[in-house]
MIZA-47221 format. One record per residue: residue number from 1; residue in three letters; z, x, y negated of N, C-alpha, C in turn. Coordinates in steps of 0.02 Angstrom, whole numbers, plus 50000, padded with zeros to 5 digits. Last residue first. Layout:
N
[r NUM, 'ala', [Z, X, Y], [Z, X, Y], [Z, X, Y]]
...
//
This chain:
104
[r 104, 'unk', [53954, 54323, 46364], [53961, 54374, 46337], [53998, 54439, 46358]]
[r 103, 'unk', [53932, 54226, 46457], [53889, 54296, 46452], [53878, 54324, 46393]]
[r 102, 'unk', [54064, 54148, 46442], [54038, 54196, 46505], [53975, 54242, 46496]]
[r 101, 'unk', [54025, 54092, 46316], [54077, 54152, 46313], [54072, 54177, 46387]]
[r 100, 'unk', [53909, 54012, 46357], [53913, 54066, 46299], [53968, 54118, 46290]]
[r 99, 'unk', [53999, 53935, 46438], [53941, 53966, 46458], [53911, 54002, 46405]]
[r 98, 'unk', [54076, 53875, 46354], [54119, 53892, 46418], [54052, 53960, 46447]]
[r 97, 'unk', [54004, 53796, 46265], [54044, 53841, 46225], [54061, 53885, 46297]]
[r 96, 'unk', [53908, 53715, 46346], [53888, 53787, 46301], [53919, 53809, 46276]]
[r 95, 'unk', [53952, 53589, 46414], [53965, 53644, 46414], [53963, 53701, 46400]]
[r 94, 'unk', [53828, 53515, 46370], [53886, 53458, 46364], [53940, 53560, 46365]]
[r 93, 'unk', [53716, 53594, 46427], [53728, 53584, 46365], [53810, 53554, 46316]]
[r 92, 'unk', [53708, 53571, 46572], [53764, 53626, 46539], [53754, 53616, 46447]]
[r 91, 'unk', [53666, 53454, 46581], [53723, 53418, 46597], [53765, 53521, 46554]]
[r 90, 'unk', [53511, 53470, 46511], [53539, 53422, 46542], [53627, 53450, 46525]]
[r 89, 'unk', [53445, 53632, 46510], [53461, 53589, 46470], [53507, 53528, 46535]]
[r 88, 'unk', [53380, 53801, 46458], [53436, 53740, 46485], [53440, 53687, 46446]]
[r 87, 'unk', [53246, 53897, 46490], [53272, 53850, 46460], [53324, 53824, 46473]]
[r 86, 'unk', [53229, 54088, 46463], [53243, 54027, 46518], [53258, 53968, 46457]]
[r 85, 'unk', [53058, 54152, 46440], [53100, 54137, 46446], [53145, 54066, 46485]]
[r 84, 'unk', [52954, 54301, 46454], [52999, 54267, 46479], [53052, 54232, 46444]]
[r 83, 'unk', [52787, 54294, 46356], [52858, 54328, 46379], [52903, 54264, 46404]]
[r 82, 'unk', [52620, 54344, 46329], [52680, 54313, 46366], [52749, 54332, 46375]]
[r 81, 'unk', [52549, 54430, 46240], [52542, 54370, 46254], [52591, 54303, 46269]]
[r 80, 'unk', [52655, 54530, 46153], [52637, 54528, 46189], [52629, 54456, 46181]]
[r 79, 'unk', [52739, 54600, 46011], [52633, 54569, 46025], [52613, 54572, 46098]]
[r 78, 'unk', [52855, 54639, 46097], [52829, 54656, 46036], [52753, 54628, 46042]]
[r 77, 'unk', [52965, 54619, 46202], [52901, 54559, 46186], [52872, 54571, 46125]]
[r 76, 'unk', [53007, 54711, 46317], [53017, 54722, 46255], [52955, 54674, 46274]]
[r 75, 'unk', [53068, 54735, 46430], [53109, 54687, 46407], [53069, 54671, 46329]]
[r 74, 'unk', [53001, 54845, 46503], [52973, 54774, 46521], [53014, 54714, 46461]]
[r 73, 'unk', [53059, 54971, 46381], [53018, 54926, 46463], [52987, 54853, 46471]]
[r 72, 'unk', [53119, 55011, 46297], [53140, 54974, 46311], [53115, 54942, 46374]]
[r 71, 'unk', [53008, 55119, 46264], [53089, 55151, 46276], [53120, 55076, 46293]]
[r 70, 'unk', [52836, 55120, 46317], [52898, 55089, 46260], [52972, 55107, 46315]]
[r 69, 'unk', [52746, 55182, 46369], [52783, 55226, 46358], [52851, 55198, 46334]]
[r 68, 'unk', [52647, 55075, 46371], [52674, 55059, 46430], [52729, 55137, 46400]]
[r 67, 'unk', [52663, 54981, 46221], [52625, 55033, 46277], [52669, 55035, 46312]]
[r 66, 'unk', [52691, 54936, 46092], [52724, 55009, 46085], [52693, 55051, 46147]]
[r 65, 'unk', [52657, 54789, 46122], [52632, 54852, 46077], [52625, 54919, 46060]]
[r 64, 'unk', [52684, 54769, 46279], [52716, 54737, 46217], [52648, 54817, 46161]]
[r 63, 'unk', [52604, 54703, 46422], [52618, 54745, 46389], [52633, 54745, 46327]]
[r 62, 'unk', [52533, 54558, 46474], [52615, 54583, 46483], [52645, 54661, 46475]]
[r 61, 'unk', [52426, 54530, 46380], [52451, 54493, 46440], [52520, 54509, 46443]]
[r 60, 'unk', [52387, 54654, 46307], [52433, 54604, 46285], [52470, 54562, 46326]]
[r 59, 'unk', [52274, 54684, 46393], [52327, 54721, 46398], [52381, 54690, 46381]]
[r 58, 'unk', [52168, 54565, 46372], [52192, 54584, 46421], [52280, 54638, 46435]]
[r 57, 'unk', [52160, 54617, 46226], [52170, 54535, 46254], [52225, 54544, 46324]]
[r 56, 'unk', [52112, 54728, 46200], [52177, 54722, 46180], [52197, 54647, 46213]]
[r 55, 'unk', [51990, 54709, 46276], [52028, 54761, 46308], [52118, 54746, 46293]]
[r 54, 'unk', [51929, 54610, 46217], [51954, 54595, 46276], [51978, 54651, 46295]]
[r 53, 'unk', [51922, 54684, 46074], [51934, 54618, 46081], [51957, 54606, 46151]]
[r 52, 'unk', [51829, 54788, 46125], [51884, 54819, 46109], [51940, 54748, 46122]]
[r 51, 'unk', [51704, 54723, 46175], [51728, 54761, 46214], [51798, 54790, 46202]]
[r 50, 'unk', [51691, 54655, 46031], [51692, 54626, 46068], [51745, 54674, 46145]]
[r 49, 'unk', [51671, 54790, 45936], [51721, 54725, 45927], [51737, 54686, 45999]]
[r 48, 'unk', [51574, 54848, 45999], [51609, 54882, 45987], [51670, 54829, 45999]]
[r 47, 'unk', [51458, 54750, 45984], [51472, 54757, 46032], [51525, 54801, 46031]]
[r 46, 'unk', [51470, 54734, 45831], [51488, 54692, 45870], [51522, 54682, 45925]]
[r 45, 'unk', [51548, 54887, 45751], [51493, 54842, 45779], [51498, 54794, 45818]]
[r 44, 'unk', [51678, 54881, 45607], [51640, 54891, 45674], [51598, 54858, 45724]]
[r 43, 'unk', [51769, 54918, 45466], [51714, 54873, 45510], [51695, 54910, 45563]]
[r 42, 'unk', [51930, 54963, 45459], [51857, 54984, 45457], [51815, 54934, 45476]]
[r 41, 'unk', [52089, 54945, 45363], [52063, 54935, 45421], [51981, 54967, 45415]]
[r 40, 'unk', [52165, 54956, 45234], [52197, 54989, 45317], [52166, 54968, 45368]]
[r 39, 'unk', [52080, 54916, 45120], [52118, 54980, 45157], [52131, 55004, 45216]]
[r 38, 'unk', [52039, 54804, 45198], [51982, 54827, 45169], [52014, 54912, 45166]]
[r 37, 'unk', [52167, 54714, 45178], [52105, 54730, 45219], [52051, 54791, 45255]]
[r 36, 'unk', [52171, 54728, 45033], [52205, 54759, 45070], [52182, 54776, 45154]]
[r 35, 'unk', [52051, 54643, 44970], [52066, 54741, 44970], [52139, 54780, 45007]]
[r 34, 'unk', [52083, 54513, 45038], [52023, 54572, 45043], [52028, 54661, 45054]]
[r 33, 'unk', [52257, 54493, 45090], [52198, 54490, 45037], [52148, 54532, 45054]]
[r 32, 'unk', [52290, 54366, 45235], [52278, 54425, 45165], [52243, 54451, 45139]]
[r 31, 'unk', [52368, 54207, 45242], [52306, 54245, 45250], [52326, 54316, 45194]]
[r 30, 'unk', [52490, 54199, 45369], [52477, 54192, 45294], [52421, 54243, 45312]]
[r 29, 'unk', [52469, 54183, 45523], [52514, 54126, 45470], [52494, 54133, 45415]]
[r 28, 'unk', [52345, 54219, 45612], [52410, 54259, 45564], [52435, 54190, 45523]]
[r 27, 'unk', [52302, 54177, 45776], [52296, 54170, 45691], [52359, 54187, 45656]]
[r 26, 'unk', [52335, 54276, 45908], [52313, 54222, 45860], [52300, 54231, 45800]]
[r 25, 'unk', [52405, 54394, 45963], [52446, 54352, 45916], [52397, 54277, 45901]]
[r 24, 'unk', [52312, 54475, 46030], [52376, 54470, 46049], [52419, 54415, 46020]]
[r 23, 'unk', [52203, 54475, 45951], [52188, 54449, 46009], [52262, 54437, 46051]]
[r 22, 'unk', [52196, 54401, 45782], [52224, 54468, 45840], [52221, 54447, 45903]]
[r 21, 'unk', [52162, 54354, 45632], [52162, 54342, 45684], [52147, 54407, 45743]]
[r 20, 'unk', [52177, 54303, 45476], [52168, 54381, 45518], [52189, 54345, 45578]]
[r 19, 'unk', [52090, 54245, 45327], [52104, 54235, 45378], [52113, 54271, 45440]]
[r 18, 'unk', [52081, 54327, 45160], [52052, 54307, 45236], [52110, 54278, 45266]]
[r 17, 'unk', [52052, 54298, 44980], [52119, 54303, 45046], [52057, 54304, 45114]]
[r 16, 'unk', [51922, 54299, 44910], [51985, 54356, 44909], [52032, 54354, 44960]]
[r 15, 'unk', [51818, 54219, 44952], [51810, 54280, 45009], [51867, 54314, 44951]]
[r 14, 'unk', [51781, 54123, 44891], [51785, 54172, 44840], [51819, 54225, 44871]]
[r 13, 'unk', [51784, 54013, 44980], [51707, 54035, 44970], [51720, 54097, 44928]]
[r 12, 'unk', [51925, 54032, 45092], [51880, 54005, 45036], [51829, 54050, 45008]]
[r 11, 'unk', [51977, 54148, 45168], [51990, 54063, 45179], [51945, 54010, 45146]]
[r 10, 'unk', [51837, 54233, 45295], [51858, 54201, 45199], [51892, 54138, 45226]]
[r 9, 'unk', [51906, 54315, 45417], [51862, 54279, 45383], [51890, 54252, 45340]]
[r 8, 'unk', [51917, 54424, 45556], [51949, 54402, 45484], [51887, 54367, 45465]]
[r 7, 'unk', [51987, 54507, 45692], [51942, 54463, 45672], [51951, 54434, 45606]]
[r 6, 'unk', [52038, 54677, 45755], [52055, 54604, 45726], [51990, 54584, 45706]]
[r 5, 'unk', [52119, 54799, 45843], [52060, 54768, 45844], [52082, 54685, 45820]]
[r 4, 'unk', [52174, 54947, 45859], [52201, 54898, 45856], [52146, 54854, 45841]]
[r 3, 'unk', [52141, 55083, 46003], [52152, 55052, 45903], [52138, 54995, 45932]]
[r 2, 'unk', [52228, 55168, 46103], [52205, 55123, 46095], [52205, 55109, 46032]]
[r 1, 'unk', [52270, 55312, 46218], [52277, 55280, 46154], [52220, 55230, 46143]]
//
């Protein structure tokens, strides 16, 4: 087992919203508030932060959140770094109704 490890800082000088940042995700889209924060998480020492910071970094690579136990396997892209996908384009586009009902 592994805890979850984030970075936060004031959007503005009146430090109520932060800024949350995850080594798996980046920067969170919407900032949140202090005292929520402040509930469901702890401070911790630098060197603590740091060593935890590249543990979740690293694992994220191509393990989804749930761990290597997840009931879905490899398919699952829950807070993972990287995930697979395919692109098409050019000449089957003209054809995506014929090729949407074959894989279905």
């Amino acid at each position: 087992s592994h805890h979850r490890v984030l970075f936060s800082f004031a959007l503005h000088a009146n430090n109520i919203f932060r800024v949350v940042v995850r080594p798996n995700s980046g920067r969170a889209v919407n900032p949140v508030h202090a005292h929520e924060l402040e509930r469901l998480n702890a401070p911790i020492e630098l060197a603590e932060a740091k060593v935890a910071w590249c543990a979740e970094f690293e694992r994220a690579l191509d393990e989804c959140l749930h761990g290597r136990g997840c009931k879905q396997g490899s398919r699952c892209n829950f807070g993972k770094r990287r995930s697979r996908v395919h692109i098409m384009s050019g000449g089957v586009i003209a054809s995506w109704g014929t090729v949407e009902g074959l894989l279905r």
